[in-house]
C-alpha positions as CSV (number, residue, x, y, z in Angstrom):
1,X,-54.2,14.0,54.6
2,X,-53.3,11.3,57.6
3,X,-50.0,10.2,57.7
4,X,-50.0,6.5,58.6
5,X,-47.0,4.2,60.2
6,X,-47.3,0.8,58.2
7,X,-45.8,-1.0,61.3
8,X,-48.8,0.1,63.2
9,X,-51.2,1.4,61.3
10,X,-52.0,4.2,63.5
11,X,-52.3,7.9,62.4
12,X,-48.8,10.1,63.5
13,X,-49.4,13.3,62.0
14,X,-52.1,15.3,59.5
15,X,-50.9,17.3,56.8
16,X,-53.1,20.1,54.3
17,X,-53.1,18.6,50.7
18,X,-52.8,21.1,48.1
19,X,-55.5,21.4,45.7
20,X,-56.2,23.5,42.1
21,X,-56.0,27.1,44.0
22,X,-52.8,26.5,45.8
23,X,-51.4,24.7,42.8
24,X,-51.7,27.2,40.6
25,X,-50.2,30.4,43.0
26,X,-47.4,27.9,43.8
27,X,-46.9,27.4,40.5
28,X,-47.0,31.0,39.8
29,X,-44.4,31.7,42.3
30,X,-41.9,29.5,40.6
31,X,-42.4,30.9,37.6
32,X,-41.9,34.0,38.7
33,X,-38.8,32.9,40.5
34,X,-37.1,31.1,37.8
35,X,-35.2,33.8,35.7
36,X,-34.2,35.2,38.7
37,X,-32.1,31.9,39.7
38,X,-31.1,31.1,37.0
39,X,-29.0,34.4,37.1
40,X,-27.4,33.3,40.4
41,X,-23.8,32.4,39.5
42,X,-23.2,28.8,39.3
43,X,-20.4,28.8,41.3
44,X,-22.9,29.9,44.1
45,X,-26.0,27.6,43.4
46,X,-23.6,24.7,43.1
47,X,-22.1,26.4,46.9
48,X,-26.1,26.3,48.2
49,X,-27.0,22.0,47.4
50,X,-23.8,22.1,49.5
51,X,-25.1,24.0,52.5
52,X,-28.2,21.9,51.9
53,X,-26.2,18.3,52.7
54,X,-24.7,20.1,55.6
55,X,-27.9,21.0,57.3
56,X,-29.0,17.2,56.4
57,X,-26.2,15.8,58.3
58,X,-26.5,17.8,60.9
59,X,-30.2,16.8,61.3
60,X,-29.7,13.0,60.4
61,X,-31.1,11.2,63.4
62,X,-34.5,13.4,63.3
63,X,-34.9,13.1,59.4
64,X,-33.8,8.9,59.5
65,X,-36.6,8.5,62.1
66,X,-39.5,10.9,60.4
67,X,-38.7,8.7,56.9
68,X,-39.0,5.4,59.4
69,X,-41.8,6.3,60.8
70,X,-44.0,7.0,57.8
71,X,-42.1,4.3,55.2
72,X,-41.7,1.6,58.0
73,X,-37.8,1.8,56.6
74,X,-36.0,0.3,59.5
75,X,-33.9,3.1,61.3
76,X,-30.7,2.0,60.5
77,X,-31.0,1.6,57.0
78,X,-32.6,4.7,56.9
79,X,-30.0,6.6,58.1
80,X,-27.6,4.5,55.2
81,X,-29.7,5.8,52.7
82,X,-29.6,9.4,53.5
83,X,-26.1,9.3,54.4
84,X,-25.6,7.6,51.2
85,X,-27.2,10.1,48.9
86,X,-25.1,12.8,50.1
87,X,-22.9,11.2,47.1
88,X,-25.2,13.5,44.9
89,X,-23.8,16.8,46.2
90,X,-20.3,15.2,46.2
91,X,-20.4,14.7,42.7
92,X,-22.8,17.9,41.9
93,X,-20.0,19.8,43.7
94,X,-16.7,18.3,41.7
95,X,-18.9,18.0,38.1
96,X,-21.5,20.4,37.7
97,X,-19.5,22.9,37.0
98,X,-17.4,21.6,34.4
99,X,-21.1,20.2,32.5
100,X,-22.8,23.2,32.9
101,X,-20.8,25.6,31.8
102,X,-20.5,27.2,28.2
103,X,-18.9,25.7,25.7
104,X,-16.2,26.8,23.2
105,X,-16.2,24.7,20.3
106,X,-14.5,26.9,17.5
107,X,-12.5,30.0,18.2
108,X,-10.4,30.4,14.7
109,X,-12.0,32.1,11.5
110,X,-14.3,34.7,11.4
111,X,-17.0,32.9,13.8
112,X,-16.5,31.9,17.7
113,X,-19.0,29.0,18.2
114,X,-20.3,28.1,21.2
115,X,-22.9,26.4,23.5
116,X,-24.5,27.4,26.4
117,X,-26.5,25.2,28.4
118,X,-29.9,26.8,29.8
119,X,-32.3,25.4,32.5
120,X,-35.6,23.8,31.2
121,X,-37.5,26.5,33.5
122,X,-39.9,25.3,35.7
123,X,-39.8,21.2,36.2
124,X,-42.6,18.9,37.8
125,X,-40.5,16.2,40.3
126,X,-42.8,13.2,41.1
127,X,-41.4,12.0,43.1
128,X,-41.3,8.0,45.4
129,X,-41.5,6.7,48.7
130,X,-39.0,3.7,49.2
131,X,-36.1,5.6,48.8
132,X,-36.7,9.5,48.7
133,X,-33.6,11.0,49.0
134,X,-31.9,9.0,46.9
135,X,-34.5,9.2,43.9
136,X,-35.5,12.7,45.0
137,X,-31.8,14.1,45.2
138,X,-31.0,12.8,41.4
139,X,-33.9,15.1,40.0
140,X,-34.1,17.9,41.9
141,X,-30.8,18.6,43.0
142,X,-29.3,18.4,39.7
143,X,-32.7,20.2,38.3
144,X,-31.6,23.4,41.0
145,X,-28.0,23.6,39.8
146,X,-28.9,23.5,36.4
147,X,-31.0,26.6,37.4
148,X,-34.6,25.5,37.0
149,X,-37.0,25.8,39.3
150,X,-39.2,22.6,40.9
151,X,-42.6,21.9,41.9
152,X,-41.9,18.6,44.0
153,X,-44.7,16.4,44.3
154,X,-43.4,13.8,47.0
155,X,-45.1,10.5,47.7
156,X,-48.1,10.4,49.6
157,X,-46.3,7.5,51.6
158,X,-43.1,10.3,52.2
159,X,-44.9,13.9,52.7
160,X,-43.4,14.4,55.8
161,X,-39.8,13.6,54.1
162,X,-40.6,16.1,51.1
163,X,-41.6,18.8,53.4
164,X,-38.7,18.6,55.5
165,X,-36.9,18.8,51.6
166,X,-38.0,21.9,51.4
167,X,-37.4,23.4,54.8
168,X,-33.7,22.4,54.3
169,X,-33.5,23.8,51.1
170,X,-35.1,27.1,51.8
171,X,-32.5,27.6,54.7
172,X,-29.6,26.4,52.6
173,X,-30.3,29.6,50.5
174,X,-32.8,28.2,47.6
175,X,-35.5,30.9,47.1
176,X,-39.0,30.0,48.6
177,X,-39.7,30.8,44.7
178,X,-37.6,28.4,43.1
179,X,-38.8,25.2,45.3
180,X,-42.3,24.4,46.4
181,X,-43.3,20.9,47.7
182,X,-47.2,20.0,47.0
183,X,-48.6,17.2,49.4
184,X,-51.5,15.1,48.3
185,X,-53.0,12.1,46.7
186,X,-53.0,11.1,42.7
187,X,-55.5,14.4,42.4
188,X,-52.6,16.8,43.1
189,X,-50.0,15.0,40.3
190,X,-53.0,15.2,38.3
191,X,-52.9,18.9,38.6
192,X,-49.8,19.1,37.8
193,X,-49.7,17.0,34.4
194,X,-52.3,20.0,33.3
195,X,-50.2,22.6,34.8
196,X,-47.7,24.7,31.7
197,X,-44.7,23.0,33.0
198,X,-41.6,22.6,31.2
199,X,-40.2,19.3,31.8
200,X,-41.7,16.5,33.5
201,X,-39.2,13.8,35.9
202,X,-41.2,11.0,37.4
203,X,-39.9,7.7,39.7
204,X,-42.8,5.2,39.9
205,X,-44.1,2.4,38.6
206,X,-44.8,1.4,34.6
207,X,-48.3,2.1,34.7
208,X,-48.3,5.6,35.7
209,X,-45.4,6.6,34.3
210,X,-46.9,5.2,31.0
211,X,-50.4,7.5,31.6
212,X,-48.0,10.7,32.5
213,X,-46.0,10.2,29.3
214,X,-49.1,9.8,27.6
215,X,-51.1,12.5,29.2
216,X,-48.2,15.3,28.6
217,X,-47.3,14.6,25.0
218,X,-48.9,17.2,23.2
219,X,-46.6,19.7,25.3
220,X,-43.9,18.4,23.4
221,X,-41.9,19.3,26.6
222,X,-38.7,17.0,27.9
223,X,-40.8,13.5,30.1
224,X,-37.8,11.4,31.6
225,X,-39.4,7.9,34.0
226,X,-37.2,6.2,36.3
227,X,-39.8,2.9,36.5
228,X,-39.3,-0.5,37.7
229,X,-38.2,-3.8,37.0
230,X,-37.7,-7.6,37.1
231,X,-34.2,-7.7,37.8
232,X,-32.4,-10.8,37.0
233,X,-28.9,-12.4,39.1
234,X,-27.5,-15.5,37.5
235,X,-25.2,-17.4,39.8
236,X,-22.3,-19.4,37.1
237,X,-21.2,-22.6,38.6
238,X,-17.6,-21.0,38.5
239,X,-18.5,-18.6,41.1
240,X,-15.1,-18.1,44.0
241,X,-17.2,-18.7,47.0
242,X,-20.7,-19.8,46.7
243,X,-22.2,-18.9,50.3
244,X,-20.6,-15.5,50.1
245,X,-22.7,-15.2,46.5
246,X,-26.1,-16.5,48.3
247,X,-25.0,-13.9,51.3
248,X,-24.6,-10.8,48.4
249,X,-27.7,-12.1,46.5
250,X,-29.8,-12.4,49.6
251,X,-29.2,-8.9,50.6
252,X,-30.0,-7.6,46.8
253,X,-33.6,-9.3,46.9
254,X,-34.3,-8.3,50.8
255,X,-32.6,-4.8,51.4
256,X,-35.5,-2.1,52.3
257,X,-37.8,-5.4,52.3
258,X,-37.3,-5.5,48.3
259,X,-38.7,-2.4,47.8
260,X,-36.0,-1.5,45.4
261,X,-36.6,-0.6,41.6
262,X,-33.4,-2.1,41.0
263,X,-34.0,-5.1,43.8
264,X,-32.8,-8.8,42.8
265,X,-36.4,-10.0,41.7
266,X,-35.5,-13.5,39.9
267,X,-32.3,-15.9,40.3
268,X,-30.9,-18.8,38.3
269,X,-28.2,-20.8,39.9
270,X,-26.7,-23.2,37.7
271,X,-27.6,-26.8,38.4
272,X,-23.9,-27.8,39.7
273,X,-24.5,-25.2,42.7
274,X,-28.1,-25.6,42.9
275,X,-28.4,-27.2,46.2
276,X,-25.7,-25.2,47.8
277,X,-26.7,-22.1,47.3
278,X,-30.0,-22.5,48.1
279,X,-29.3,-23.8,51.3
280,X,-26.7,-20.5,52.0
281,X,-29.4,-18.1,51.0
282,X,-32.2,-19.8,53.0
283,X,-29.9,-19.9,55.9
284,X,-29.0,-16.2,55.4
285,X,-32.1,-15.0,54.9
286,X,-33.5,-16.4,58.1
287,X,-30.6,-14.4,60.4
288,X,-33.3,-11.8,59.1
289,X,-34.4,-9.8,62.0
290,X,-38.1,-9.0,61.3
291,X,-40.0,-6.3,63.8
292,X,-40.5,-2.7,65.0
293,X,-38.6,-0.6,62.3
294,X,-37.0,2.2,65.1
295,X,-35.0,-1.4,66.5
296,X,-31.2,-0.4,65.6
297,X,-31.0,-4.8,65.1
298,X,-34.3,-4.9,62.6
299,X,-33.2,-5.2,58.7
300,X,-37.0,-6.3,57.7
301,X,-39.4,-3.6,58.7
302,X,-43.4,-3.3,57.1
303,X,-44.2,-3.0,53.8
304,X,-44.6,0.8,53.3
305,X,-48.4,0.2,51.4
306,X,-50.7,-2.3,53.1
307,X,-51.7,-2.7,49.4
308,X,-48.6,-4.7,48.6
309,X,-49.5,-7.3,51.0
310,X,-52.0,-9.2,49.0
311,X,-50.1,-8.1,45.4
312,X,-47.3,-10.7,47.1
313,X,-49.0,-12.7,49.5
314,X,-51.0,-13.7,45.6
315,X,-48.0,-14.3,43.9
316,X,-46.7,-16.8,46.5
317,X,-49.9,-18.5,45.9
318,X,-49.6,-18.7,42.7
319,X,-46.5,-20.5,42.4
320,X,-47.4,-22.6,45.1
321,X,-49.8,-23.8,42.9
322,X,-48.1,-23.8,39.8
323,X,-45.9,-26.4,41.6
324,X,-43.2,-23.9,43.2
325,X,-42.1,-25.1,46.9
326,X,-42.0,-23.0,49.8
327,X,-38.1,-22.8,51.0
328,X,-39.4,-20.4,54.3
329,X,-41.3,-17.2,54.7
330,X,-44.7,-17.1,52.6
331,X,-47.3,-15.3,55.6
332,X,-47.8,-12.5,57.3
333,X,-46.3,-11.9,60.6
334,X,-47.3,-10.1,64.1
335,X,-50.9,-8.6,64.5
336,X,-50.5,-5.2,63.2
337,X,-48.9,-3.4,60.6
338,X,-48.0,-4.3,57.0
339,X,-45.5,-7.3,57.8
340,X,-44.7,-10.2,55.7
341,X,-42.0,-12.6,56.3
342,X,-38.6,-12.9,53.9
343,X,-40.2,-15.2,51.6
344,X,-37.9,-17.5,49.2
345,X,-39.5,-20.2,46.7
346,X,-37.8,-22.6,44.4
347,X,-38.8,-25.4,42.0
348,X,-40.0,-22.1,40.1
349,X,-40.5,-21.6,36.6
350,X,-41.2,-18.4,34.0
351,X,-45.0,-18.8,34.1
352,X,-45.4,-17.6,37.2
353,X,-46.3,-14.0,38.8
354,X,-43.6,-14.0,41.0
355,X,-40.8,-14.7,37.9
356,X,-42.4,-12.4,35.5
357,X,-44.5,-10.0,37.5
358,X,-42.3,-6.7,39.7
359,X,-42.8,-7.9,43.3
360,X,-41.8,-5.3,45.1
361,X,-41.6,-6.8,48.5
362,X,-39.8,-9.4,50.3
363,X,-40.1,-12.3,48.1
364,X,-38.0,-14.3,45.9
365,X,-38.0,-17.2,43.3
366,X,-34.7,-19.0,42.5
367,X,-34.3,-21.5,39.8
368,X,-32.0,-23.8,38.2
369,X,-30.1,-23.8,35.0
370,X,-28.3,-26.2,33.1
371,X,-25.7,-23.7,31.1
372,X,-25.3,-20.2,30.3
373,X,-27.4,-20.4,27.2
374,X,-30.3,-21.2,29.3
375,X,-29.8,-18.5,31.8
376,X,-29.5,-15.7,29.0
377,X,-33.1,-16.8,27.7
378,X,-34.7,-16.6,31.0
379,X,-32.7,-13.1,32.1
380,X,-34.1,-12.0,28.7
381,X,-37.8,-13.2,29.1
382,X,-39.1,-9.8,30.1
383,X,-40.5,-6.6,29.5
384,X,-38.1,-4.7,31.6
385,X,-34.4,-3.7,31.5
386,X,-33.3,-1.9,34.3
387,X,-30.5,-4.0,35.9
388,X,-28.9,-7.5,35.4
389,X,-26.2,-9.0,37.7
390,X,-23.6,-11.8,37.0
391,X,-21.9,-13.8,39.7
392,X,-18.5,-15.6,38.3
393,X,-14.7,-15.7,38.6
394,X,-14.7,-14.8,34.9
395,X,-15.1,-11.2,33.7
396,X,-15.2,-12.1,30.1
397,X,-17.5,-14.8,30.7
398,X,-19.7,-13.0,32.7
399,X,-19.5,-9.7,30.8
400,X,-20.1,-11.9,26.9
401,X,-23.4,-12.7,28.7
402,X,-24.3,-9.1,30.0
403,X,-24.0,-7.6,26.5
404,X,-26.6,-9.5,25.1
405,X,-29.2,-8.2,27.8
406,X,-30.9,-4.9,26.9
407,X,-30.8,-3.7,30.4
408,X,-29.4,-0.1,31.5
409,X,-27.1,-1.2,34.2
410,X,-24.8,-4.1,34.1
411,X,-23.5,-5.6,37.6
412,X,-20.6,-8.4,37.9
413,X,-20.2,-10.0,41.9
414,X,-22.3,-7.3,43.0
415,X,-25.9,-5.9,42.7
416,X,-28.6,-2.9,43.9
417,X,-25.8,-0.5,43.5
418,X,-26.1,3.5,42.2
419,X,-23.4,5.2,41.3
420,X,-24.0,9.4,40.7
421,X,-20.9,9.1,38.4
422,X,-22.6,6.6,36.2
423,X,-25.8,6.9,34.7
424,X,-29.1,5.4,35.8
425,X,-31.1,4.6,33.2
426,X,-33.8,2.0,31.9
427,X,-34.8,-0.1,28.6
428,X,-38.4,-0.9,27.7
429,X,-40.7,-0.6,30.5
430,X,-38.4,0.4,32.9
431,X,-38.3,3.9,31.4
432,X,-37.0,6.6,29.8
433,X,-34.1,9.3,30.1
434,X,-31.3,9.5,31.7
435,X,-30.3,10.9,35.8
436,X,-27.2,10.6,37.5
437,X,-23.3,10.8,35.7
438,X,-22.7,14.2,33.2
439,X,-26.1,13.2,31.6
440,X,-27.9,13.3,34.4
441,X,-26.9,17.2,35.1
442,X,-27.5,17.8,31.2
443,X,-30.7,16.1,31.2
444,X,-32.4,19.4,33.5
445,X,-30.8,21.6,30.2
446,X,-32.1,22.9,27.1
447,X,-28.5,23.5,24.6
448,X,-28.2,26.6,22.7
449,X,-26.1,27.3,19.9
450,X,-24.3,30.8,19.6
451,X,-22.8,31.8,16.1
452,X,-20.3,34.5,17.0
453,X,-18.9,37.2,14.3
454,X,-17.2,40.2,14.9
């Protein structure tokens, strides 16, 4: 499998994919190595995922510029990401232990009851590309401690991040039977939807996550789907400081070239700050330094699948069409790689791709709204529900509005934000189950109730 930089299209390494033989001995392996880790005192598994966030520090500038090179991330906010998920050992160090441990719920009468919280066994991690350690570390960290074992099926777009996952791992002390990386195309995750697997964790998009939960139901075995969205941001004509909200909301739609699941995707401004905040975010959107991803100054790199280029570039037509009007951005840029420039429409309205349809790259409709009521229906007029951010000087105001969306995350004055002690979850098509917070390190357990008599 070729291993391709989307800033210049040009092959920078070749990897083996796996295929049905070595899937099913690596398979095998963890099997086999499961019990086994499961036995390993918490105490010490929780002590290895911290070893394993030492050894990424330690290794930060070669592992920021191997994700660069094969996502197109720029450098510097690669390094930010992987710095940032080390939050996931943080909190897997102070909580893990106090979540996974047994529970005493009744020690008077003749009956101790208790529960005890086992591993799932052997888990499938299918994982993404634009941003692997974050989305990796909430599954398969948590899945470790929790003493299952993981077959981690990395991006074909981040192979060369996943493998590095597991030479990290393997040193921190995880057994070479307990996590197994498997490189490929959609062929290998295929093989392992038909593998005997006991719990299936997949980041992705709605349409495959839909044909996985589909394709594993007769296993009756535990399917969780971190999937995507159409995130909303409503700007309230109270708001303290109106180019400081276009400055925030600018960097929500454009961070990692909007190739965020939780990425600002639609904004209404109401009408009395229309004008003004358009002009703001226009302005602060082209202070945008577009080029080579391994620049230190570049925030907008390529698009990490050359694919996405026409998905967008049709959108943008679209509402052009429709009537939309082109505020900057809205073509390609340079000669090579998979570059589009910060694109930012307005005069937009909810029949077109780019307000109902995920983007997933660096574009952005705003529209204006005469009132609250108005904003609600359009947040509402979707069939996601991953995030939804409010910008306003009023909590109540802003959080009577948030209640009514069916979203799993709520933001007020701030937006693309993950928190491991809070849980990351979506409604509707932006998936199912829980990672991240005390549910997310339940969510890789199966409970079991002891009845106790002397």
């Amino acid at each position: 499998m070729d291993i391709i930089n989307p800033a210049t299209g040009q092959v920078i390494d070749s990897i083996p994919s796996d295929n049905a033989a070595s899937v099913t001995e690596k398979i095998k392996k963890l099997q086999s190595g499961q019990p086994g880790w499961f036995k390993v005192p918490l105490a010490e598994r929780i002590s290895i995922i911290g070893n394993f966030g030492a050894l990424v520090r330690e290794n930060l500038d070669n592992l920021a510029l191997i994700l660069t090179r094969e996502t197109g991330k720029p450098l510097q906010q690669a390094k930010n990401e992987i710095s940032g998920a080390h939050n996931r050992i943080t909190h897997i160090e102070t909580a893990a232990a106090k979540w996974l441990s047994p529970e005493l719920l009744t020690a008077d009468g003749p009956t101790r009851e208790e529960i005890v919280y086992e591993p799932l066994g052997v888990i499938a991690n299918i994982s993404a590309w634009n941003f692997p350690y974050n989305v990796g570390y909430n599954v398969f960290l948590y899945a470790l401690v929790a003493g299952n074992s993981v077959a981690y099926k990395p991006s074909e777009y981040a192979s060369l991040t996943g493998l590095k996952f597991r030479e990290l791992l393997w040193k921190a002390g995880v057994p070479e039977d307990v996590f197994e990386c498997f490189t490929g195309g959609p062929d290998v995750g295929e093989l392992l939807l038909e593998a005997d697997l006991d719990g299936y964790f997949f980041t992705g998009s709605y349409r495959t996550g839909k044909y996985i939960a589909k394709k594993v139901a007769e296993k009756l075995v535990p399917v969780q789907l971190e999937l995507g969205g159409k995130d909303p941001l409503y700007v309230m004509d109270d708001v303290a400081d109106v180019r400081q909200a276009a400055i925030n909301a600018a960097e929500g739609a454009f961070y990692n070239n909007g190739q965020s699941c939780c990425a600002v995707e639609r904004i209404y401004v109401h009408e009395g700050i229309f004008e003004e905040f358009v002009e703001a975010f226009v302005s602060e959107v082209n202070t945008y330094r577009i080029g080579d991803p391994l620049d230190p100054e570049t925030y907008i790199g390529p698009l990490t699948r050359k694919e996405q280029l026409e998905i967008i570039l049709n959108q943008i037509k679209d509402a052009i069409n429709l009537g939309a009007r082109l505020e900057t951005g809205g073509k390609r840029w340079g000669e090579k790689g998979n570059y589009l420039l910060p694109t930012v429409l307005t005069g937009v309205n909810q029949q077109m791709a780019v307000m109902k349809e995920e983007s997933f790259g660096p574009v952005i409709g705003i529209q204006s709204v005469a009132d609250d009521k108005e904003a609600l229906a359009l947040m509402k007029d979707t069939d996601y529900g991953l995030t939804a951010a409010v910008f306003s000087s009023d909590e109540d105001r802003a959080k009577d509005l948030l209640e009514q969306l069916p979203t799993g995350t709520a933001y007020w004055n701030c937006c693309d934000r993950v928190s491991p002690v809070l849980p990351w979850t979506g409604r509707k098509n932006s998936g199912l189950g829980v990672t991240l917070s005390h549910l997310g390190i339940r969510a890789f357990t199966q409970p079991k109730a002891y009845h106790l008599r002397k």
